[in-house]
C-alpha positions in Angstrom: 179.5 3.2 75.1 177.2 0.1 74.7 179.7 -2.1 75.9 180.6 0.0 78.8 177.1 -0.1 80.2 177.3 -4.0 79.7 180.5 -4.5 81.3 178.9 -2.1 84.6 176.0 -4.2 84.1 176.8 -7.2 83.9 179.7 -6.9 86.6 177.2 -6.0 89.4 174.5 -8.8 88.7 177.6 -12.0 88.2 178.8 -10.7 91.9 175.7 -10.1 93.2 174.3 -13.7 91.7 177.5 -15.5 93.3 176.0 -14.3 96.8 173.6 -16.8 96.2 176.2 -19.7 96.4 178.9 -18.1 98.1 179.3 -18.5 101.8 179.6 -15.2 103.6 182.8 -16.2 105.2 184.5 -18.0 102.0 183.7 -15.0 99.6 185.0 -12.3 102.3 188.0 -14.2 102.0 188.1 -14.2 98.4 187.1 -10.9 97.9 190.3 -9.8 100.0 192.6 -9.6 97.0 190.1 -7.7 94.6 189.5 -5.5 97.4 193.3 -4.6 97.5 193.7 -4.9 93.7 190.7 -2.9 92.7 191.6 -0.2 95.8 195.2 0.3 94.1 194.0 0.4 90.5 191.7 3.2 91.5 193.6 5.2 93.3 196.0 5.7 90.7 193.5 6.2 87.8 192.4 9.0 90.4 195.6 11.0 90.8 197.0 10.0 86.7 193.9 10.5 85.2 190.7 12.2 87.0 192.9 14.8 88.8 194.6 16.0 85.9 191.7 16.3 83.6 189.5 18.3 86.4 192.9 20.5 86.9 193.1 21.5 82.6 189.7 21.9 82.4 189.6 24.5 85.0 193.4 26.3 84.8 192.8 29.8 85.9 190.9 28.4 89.0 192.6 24.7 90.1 191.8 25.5 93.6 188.2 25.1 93.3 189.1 21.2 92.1 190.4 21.2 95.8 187.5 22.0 97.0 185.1 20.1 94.8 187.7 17.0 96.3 187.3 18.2 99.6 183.3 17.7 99.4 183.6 14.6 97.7 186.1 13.3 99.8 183.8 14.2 103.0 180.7 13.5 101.5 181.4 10.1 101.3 182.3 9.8 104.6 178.6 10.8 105.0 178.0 8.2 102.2 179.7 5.5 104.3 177.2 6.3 107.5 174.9 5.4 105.7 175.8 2.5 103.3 177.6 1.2 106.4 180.4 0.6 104.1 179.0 -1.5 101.5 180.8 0.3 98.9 183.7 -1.7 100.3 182.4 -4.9 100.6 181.4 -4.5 104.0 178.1 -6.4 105.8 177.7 -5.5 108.9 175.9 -7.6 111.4 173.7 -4.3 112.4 173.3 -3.4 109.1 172.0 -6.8 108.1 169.2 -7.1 110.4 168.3 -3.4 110.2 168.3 -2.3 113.8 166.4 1.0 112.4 163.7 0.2 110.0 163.4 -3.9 110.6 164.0 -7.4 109.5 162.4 -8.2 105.9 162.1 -4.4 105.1 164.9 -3.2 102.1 167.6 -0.9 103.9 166.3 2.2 101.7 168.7 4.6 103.0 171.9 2.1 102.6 170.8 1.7 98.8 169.7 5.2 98.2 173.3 5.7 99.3 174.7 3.0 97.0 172.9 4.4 94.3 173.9 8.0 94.4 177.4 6.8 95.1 177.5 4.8 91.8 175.7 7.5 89.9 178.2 10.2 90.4 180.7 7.1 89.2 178.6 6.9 86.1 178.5 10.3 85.7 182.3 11.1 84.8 182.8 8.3 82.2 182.2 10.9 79.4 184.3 10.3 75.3 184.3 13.6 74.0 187.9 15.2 72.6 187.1 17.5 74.5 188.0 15.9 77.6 191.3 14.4 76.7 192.5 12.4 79.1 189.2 10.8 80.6 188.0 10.1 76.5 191.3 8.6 75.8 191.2 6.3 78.7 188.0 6.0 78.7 187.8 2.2 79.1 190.6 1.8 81.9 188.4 3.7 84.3 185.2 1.9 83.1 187.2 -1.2 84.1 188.1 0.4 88.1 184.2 1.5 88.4 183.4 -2.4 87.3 186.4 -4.0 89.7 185.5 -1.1 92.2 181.3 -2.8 92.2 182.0 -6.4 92.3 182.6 -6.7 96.5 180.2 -3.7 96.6 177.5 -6.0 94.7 178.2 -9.3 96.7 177.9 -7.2 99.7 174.9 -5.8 99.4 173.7 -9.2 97.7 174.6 -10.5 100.8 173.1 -8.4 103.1 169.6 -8.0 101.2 169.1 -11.8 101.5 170.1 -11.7 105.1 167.5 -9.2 105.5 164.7 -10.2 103.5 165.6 -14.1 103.6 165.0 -15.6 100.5 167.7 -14.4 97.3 164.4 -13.7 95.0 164.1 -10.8 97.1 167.6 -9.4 96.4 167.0 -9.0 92.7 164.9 -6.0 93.1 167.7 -3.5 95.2 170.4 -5.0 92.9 169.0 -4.5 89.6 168.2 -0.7 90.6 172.1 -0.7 91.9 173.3 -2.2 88.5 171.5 0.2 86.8 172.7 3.3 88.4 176.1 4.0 87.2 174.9 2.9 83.5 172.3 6.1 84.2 174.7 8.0 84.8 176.5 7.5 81.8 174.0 8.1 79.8 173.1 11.4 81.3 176.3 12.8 81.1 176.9 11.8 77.4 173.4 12.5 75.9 171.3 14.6 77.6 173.5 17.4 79.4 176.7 16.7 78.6 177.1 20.2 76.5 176.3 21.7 79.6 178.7 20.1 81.4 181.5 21.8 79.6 180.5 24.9 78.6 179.7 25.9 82.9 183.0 23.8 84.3 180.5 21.7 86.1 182.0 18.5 84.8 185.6 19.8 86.1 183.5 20.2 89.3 182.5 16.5 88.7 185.2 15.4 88.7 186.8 16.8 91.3 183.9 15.1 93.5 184.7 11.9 92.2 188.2 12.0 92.6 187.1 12.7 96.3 184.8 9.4 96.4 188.0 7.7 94.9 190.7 9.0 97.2 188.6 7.9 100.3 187.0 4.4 98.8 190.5 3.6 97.4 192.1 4.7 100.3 190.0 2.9 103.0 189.8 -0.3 101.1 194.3 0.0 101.0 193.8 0.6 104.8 191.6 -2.0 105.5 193.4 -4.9 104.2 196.3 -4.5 106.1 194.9 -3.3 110.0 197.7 -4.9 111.8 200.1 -2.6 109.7 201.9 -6.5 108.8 203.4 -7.1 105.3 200.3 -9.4 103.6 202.7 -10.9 100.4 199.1 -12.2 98.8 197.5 -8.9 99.4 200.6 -6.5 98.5 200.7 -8.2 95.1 197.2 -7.3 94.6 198.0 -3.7 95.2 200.7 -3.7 93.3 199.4 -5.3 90.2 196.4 -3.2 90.2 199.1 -0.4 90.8 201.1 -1.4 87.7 197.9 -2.3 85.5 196.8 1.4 85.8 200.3 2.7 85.0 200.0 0.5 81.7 196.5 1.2 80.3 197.5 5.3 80.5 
């Protein structure tokens, strides 16, 4: 579990401190491949792994993981309104000079979103028997939340300096970024997590986040090819990260 919250950690601040160095332009370029490798490798821990778990967990009622999906598939298209798609690796030119609450002010609704994004992500990364499948690969989908905050983390690096000016600034809103998912955890595996399983709310979690997933993933797979044009770079990102989450199951 230690090693988890590093890895989360740890993955957020690097990306977030390579902002610093970086060019905007040269890292969205870079960032392109991850984007599509991390987006594959997400989706299918989502619909091998997360799906299935929520669906045993709650077999006499599997339609309300629908529509715990449903709301978390939808609520983070209210999510996205919000973080202007920074969970993506998005920085948009409005979002960066913060048309609504001003230059040099911290974009507190685009990180409160971030935060309660990564949170919920936290929040499912539970190793109990008692949740077989998410216990057993437990790791794997610690590794897609980490590959999932990397162009989330140099994007909102990014933008918080483009905001507030100088990177000092940007430590603040990233550190309280890094340390949400690693919250999370924690919560779920040592304060409430008996509660979790004995009321089917951590089916009901997971159904959410497999709603996140679906639309993240899916946006991100979108994204990266808008022209509908075969990208040979990017489609071997997508199908590594594809075939990487096939093999760690």
């Amino acid at each position: 579990m230690g090693f988890a919250i590093f890895l989360l950690l740890l993955t957020v601040l690097g990306a977030g401190a390579a902002a610093a160095w970086v060019p905007v332009a040269r890292g969205s370029q870079w960032l392109k491949p991850l984007l599509a490798f991390s987006g594959a490798y997400l989706f299918t821990l989502t619909v091998t792994h997360i799906l299935p778990e929520a669906l045993q967990l709650l077999p006499a009622h599997p339609e309300r993981v629908g529509y715990w999906v449903l709301a978390g598939f939808f609520g983070q298209l209210l999510l996205e309104g919000l973080s202007q798609g920074v969970e993506h690796g998005h920085v948009h030119h409005e979002a960066a000079h913060g048309p609504h609450d001003g230059p040099g002010r911290v974009p507190f609704l685009l990180l409160g979103a971030l935060v309660v994004h990564s949170f919920l992500e936290g929040s499912i990364l539970v190793r109990t028997p008692e949740v077989g499948q998410m216990s057993r690969n437990f790791y794997a989908i610690v590794v897609g939340v980490a590959l999932h905050h990397m162009p989330a983390a140099f994007a909102l690096a990014t933008l918080l300096r483009l905001r507030l000016g100088a990177f000092r600034r940007v430590w603040p809103g990233l550190l309280i970024f890094a340390v949400a998912s690693p919250v999370g955890i924690i919560i779920s595996n040592y304060v409430v997590l008996s509660q979790l399983l004995s009321s089917g709310l951590y089916a009901a979690l997971l159904g959410l986040v497999a709603g996140n997933f679906l639309h993240v993933s899916t946006t991100i797979l979108f994204e990266t090819s808008p022209e509908h044009r075969l990208n040979w770079p990017k489609l071997g990102a997508t199908l590594a990260g594809l075939l990487l989450a096939l093999a760690v199951a």
